[in-house]
Jmol script that loads the backbone (N, CA, C; Angstrom):
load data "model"
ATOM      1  N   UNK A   1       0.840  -1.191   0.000  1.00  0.00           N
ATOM      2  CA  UNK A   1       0.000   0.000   0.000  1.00  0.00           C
ATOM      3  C   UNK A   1       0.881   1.248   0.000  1.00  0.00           C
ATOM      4  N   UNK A   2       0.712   2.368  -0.746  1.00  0.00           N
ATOM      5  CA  UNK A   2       1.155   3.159  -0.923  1.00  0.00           C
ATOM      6  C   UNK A   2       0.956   4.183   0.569  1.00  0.00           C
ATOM      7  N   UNK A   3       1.895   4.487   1.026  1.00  0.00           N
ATOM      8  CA  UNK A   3       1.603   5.373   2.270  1.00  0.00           C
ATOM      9  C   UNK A   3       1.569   6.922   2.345  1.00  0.00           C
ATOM     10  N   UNK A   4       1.969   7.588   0.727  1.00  0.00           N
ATOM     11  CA  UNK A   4       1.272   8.791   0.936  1.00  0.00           C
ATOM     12  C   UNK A   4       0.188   8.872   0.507  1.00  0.00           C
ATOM     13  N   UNK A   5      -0.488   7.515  -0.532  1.00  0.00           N
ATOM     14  CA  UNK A   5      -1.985   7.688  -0.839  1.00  0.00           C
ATOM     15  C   UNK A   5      -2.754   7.195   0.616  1.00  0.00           C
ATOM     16  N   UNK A   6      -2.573   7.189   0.920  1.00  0.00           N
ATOM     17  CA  UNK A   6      -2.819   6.298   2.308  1.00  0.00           C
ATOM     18  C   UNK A   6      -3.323   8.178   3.160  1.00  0.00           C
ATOM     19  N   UNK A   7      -2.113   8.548   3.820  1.00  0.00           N
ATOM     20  CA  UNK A   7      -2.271   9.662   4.182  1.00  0.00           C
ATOM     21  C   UNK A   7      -3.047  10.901   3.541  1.00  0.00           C
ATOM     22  N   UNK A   8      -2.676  10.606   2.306  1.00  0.00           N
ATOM     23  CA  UNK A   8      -3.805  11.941   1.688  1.00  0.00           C
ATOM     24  C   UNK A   8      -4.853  11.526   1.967  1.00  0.00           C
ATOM     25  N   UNK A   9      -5.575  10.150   1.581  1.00  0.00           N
ATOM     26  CA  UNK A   9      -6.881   9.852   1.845  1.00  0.00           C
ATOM     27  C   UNK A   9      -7.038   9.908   3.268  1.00  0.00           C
ATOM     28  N   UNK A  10      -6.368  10.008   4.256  1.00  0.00           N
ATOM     29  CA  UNK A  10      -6.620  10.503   5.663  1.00  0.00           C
ATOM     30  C   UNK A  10      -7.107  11.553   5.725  1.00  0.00           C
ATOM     31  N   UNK A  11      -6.173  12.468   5.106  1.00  0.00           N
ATOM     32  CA  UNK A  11      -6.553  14.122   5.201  1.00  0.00           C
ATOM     33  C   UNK A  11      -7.898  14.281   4.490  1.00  0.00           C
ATOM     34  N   UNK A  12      -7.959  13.520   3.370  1.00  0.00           N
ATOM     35  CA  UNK A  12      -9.268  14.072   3.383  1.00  0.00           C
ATOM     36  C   UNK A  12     -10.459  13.273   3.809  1.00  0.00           C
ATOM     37  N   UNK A  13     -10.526  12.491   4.297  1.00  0.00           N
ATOM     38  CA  UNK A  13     -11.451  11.730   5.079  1.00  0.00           C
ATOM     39  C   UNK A  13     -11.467  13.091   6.350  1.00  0.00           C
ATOM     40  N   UNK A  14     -10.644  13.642   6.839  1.00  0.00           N
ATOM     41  CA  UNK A  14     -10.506  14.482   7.978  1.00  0.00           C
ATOM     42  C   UNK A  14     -11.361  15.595   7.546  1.00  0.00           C
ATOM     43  N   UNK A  15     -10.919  15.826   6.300  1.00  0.00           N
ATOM     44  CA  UNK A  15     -12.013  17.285   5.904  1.00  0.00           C
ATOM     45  C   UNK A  15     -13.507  17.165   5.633  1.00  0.00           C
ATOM     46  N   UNK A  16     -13.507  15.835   5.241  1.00  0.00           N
ATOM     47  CA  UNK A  16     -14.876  15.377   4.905  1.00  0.00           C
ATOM     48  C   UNK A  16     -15.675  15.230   6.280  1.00  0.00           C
ATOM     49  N   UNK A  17     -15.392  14.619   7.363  1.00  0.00           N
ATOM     50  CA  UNK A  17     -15.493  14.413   8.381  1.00  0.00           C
ATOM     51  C   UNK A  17     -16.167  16.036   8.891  1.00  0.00           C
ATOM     52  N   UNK A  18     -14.765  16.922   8.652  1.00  0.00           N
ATOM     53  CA  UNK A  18     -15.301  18.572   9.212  1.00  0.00           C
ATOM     54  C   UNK A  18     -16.432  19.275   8.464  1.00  0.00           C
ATOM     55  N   UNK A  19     -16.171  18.928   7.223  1.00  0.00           N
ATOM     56  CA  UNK A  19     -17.771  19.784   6.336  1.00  0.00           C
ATOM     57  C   UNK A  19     -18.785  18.784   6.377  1.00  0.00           C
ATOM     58  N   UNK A  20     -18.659  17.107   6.301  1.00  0.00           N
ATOM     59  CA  UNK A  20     -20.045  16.904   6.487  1.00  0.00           C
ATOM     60  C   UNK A  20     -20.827  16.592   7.888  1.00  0.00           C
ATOM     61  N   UNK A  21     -20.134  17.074   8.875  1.00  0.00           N
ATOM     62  CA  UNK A  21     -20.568  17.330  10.345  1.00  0.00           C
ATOM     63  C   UNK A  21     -20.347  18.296  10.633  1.00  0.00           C
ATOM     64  N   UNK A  22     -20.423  19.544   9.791  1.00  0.00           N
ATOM     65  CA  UNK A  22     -20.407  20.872  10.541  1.00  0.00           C
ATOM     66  C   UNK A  22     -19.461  21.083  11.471  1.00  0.00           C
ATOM     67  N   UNK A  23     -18.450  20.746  11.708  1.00  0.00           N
ATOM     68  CA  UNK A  23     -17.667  21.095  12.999  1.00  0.00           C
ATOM     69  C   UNK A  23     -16.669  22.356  12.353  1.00  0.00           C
ATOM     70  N   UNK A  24     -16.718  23.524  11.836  1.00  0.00           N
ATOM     71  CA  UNK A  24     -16.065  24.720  12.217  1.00  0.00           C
ATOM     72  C   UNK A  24     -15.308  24.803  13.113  1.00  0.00           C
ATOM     73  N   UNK A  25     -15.049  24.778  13.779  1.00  0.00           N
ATOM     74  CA  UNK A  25     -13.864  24.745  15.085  1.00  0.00           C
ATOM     75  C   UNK A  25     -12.674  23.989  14.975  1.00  0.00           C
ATOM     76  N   UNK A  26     -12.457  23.190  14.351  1.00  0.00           N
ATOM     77  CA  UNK A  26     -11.563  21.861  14.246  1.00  0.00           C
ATOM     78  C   UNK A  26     -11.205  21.905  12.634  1.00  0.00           C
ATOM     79  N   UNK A  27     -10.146  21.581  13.300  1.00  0.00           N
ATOM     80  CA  UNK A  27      -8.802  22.147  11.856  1.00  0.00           C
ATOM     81  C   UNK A  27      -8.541  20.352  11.140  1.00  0.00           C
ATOM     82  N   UNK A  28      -8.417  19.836  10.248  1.00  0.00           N
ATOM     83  CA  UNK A  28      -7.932  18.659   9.715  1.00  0.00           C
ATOM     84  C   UNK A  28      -6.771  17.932  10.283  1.00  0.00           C
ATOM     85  N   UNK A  29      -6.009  19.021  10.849  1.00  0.00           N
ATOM     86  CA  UNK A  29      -4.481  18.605  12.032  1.00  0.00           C
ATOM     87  C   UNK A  29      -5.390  18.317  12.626  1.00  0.00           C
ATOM     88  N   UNK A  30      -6.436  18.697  13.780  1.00  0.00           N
ATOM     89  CA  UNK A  30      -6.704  18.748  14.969  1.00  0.00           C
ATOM     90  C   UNK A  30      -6.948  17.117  15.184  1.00  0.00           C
ATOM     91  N   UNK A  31      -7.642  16.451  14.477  1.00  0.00           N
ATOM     92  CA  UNK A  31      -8.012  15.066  14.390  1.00  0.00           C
ATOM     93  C   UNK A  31      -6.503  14.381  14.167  1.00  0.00           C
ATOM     94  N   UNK A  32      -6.744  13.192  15.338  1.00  0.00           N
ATOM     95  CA  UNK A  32      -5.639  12.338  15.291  1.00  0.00           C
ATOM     96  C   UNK A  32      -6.111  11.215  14.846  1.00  0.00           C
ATOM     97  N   UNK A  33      -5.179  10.970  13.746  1.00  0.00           N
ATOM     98  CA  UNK A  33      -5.749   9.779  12.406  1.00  0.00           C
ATOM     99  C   UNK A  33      -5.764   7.926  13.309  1.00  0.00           C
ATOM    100  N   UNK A  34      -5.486   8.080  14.571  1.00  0.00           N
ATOM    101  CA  UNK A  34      -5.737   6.655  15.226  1.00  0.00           C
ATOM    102  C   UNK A  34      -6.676   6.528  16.382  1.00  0.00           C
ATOM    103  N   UNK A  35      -6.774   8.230  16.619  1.00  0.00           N
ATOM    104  CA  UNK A  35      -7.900   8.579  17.849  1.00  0.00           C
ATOM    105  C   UNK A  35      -9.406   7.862  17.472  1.00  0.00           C
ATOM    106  N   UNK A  36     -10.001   7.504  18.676  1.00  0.00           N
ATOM    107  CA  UNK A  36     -11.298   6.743  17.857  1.00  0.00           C
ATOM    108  C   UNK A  36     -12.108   8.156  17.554  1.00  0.00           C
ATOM    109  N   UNK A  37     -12.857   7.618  17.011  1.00  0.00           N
ATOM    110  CA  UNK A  37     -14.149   8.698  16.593  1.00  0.00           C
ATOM    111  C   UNK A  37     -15.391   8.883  17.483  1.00  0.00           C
ATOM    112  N   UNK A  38     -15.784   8.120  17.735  1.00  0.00           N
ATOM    113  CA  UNK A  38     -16.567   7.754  18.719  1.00  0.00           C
ATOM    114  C   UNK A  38     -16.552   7.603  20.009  1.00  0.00           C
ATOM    115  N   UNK A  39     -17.392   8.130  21.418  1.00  0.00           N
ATOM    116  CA  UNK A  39     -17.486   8.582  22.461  1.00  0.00           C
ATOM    117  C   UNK A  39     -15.924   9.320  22.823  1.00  0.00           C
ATOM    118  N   UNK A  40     -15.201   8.832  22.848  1.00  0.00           N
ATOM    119  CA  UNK A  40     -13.604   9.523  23.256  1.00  0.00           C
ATOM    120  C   UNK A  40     -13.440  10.189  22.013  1.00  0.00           C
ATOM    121  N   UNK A  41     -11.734  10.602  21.600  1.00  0.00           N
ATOM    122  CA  UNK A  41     -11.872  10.944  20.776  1.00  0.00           C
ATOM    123  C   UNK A  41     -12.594  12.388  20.213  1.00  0.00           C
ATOM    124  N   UNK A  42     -13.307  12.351  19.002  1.00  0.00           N
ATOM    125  CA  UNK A  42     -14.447  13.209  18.362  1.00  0.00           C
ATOM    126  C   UNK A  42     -15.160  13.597  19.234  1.00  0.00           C
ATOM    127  N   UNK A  43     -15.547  12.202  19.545  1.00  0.00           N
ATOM    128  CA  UNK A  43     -16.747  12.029  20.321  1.00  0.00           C
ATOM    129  C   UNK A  43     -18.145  12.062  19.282  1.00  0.00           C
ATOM    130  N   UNK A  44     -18.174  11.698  18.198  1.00  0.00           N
ATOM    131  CA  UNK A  44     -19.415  11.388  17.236  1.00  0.00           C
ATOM    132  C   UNK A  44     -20.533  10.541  17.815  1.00  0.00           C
ATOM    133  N   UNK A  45     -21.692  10.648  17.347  1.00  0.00           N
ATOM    134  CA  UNK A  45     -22.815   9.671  17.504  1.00  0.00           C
ATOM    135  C   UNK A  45     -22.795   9.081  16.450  1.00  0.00           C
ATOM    136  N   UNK A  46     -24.206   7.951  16.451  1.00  0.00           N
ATOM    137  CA  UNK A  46     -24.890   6.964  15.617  1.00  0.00           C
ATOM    138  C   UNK A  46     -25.248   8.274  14.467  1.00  0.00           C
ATOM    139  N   UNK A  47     -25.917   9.526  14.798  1.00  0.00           N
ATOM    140  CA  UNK A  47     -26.437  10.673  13.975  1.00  0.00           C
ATOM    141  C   UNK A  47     -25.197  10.781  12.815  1.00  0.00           C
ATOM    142  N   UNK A  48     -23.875  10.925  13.758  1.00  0.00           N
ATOM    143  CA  UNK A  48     -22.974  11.635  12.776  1.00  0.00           C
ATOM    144  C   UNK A  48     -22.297  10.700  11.547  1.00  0.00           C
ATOM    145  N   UNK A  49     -22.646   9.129  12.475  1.00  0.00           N
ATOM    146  CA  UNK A  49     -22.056   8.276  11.843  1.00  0.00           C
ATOM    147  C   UNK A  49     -22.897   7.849   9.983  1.00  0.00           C
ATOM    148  N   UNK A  50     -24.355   7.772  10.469  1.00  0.00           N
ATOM    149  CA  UNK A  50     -24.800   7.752   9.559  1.00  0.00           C
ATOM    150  C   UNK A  50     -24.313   8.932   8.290  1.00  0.00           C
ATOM    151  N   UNK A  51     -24.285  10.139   8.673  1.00  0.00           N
ATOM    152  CA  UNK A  51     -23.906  11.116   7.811  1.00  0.00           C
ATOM    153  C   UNK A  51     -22.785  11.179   6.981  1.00  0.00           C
ATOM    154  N   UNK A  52     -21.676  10.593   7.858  1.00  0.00           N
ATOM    155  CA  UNK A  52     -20.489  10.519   7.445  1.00  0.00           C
ATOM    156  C   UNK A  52     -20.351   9.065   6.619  1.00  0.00           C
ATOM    157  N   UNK A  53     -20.919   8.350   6.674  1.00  0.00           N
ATOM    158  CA  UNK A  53     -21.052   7.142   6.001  1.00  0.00           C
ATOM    159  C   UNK A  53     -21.917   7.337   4.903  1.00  0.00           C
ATOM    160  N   UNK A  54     -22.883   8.485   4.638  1.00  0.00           N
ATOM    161  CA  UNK A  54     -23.023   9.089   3.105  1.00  0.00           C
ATOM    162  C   UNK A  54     -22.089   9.607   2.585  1.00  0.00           C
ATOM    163  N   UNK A  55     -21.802  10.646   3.258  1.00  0.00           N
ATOM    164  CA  UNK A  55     -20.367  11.328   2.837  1.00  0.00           C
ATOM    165  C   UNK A  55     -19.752  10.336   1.757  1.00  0.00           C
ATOM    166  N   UNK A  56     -19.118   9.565   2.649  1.00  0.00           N
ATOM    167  CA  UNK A  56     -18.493   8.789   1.653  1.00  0.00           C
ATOM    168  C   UNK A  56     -18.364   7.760   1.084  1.00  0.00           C
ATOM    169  N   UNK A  57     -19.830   7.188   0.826  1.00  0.00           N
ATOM    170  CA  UNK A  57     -20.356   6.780  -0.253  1.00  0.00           C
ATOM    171  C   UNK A  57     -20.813   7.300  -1.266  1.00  0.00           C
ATOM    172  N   UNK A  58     -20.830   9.174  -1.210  1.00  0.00           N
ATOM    173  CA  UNK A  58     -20.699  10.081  -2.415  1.00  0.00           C
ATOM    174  C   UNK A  58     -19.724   9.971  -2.640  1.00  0.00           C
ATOM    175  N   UNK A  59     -18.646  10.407  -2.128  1.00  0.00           N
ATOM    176  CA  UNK A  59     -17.361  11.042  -2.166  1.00  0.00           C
ATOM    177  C   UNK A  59     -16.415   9.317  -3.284  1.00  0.00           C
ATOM    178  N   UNK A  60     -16.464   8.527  -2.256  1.00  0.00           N
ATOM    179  CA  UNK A  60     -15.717   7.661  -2.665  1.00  0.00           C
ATOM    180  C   UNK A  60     -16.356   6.294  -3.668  1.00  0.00           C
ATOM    181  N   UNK A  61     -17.542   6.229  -3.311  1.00  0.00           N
ATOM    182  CA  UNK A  61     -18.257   5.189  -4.019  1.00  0.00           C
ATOM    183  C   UNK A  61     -18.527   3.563  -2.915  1.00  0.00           C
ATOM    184  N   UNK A  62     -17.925   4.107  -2.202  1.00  0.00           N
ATOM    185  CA  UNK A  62     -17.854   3.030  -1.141  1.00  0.00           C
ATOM    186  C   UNK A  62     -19.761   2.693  -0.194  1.00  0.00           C
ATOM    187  N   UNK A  63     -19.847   1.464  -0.083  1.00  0.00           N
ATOM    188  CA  UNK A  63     -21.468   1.656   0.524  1.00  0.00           C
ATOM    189  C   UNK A  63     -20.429   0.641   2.196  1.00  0.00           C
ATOM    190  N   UNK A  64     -21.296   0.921   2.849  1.00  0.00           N
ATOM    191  CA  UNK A  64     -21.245   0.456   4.304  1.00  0.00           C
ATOM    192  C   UNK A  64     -22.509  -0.376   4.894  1.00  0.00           C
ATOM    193  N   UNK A  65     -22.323  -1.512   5.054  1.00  0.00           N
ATOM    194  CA  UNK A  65     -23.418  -1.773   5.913  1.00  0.00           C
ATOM    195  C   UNK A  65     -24.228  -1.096   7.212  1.00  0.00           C
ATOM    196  N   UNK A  66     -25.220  -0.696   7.703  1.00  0.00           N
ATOM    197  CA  UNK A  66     -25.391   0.342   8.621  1.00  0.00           C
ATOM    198  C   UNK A  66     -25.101  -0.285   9.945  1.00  0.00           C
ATOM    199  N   UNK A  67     -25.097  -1.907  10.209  1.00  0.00           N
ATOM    200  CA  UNK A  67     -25.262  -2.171  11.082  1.00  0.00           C
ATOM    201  C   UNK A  67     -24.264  -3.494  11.448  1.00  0.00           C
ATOM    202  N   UNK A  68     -23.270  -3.562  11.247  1.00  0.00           N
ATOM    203  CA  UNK A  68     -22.618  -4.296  10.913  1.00  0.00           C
ATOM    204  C   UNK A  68     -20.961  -4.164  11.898  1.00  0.00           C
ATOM    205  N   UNK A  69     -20.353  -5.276  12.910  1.00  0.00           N
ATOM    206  CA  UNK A  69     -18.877  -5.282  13.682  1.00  0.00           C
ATOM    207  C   UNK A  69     -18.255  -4.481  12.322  1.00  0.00           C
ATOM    208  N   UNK A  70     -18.076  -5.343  11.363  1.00  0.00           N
ATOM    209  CA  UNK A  70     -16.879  -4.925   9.861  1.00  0.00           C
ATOM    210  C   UNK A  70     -17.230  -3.348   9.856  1.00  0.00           C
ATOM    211  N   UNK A  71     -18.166  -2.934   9.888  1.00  0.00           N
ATOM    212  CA  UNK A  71     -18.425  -1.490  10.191  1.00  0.00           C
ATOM    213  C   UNK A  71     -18.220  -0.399  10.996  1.00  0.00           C
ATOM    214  N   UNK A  72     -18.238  -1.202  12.341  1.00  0.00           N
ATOM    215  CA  UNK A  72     -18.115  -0.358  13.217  1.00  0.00           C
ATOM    216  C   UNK A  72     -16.553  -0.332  13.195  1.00  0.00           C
ATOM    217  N   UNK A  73     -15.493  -1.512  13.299  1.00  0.00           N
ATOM    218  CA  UNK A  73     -14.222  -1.715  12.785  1.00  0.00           C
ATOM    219  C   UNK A  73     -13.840  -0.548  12.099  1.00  0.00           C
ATOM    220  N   UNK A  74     -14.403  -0.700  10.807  1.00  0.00           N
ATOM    221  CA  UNK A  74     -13.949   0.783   9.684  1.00  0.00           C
ATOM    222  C   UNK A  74     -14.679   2.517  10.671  1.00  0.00           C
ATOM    223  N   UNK A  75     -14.921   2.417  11.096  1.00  0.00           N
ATOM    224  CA  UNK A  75     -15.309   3.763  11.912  1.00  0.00           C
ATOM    225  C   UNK A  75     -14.621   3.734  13.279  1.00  0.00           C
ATOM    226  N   UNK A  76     -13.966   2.987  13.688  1.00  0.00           N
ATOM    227  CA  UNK A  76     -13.098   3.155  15.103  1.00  0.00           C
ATOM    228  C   UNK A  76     -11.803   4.278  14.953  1.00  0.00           C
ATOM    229  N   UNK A  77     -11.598   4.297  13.571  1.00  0.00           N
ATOM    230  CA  UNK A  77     -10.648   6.175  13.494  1.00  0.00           C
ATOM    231  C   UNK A  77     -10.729   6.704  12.164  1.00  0.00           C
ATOM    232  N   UNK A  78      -9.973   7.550  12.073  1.00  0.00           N
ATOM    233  CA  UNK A  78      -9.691   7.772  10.525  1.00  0.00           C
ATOM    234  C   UNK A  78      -8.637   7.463   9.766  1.00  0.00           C
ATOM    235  N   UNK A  79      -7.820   6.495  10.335  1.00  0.00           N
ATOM    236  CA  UNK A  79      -6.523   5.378  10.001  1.00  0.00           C
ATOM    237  C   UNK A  79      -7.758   4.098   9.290  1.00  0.00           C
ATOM    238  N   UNK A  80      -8.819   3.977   9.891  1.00  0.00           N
ATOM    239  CA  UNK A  80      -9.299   2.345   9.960  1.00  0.00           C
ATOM    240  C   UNK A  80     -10.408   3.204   8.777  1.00  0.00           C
ATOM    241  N   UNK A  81     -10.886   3.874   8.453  1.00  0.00           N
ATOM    242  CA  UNK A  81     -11.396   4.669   7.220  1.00  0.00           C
ATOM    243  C   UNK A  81     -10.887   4.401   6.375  1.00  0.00           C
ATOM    244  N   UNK A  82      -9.303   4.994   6.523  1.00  0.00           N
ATOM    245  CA  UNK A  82      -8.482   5.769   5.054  1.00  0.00           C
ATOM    246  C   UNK A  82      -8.399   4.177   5.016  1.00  0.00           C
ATOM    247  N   UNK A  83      -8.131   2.965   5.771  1.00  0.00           N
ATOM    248  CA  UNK A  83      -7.777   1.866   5.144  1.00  0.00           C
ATOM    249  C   UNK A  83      -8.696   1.037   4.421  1.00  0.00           C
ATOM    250  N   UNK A  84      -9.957   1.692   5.078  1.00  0.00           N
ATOM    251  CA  UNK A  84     -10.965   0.741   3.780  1.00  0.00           C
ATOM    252  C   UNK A  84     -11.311   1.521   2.806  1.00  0.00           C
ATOM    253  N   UNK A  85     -11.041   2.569   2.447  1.00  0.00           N
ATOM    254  CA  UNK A  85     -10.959   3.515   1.468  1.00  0.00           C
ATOM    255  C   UNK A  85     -10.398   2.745   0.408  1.00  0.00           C
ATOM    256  N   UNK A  86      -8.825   2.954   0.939  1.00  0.00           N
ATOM    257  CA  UNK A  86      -8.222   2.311  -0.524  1.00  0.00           C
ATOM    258  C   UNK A  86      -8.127   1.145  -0.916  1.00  0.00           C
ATOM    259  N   UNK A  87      -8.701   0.211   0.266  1.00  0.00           N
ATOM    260  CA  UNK A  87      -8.693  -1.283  -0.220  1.00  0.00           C
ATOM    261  C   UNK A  87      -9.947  -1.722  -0.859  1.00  0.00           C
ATOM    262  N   UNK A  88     -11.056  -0.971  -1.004  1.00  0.00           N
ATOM    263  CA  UNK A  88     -12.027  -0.189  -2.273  1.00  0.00           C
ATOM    264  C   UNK A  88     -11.639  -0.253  -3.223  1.00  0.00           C
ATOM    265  N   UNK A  89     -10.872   0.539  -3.366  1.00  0.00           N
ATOM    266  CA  UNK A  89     -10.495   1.433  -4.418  1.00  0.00           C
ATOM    267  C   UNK A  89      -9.445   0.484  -5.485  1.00  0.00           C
ATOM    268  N   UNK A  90      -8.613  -0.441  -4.627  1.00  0.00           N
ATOM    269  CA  UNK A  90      -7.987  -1.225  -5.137  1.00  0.00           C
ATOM    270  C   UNK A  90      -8.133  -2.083  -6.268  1.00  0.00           C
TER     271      UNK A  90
END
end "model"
wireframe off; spacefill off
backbone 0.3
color backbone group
């Protein structure tokens, strides 16, 4: 796996993350790409999760099961994102 495609698709999983949850306050640095997303972390809900799991199934083409461990797995950071991103994409 390529590790600056790897990282770019971090960064922008990070930005996507900030415009399609409204969070203004929080810079794309600010998010730590192994921090979970959920309760610690972000601190996101089920609300944000759904959103962000359109996100990028626009963005990337990727669909997610809504309810699904393999799911929640890919949403535990934005390391475990960017990695099913490109193994998508692959």
């Amino acid at each position: 796996m390529n590790n600056r495609t790897e990282q770019g698709i971090e960064h922008e999983i990070k930005e996507l993350i900030i415009s399609s949850l409204s969070l203004e306050d929080i810079a794309p640095e600010d998010i730590d790409s192994a921090a979970p997303l959920f309760v610690e972390g972000l601190g996101l809900d089920s609300i944000d999760a759904l959103e962000l799991g359109l996100a990028l199934q626009k963005k990337y083409g990727v669909s997610l099961s809504a309810d699904s461990e393999e799911t929640r797995r890919h949403f535990s950071s934005v390391r475990a994102l960017g990695e099913f991103v490109v193994s998508r994409q692959a």
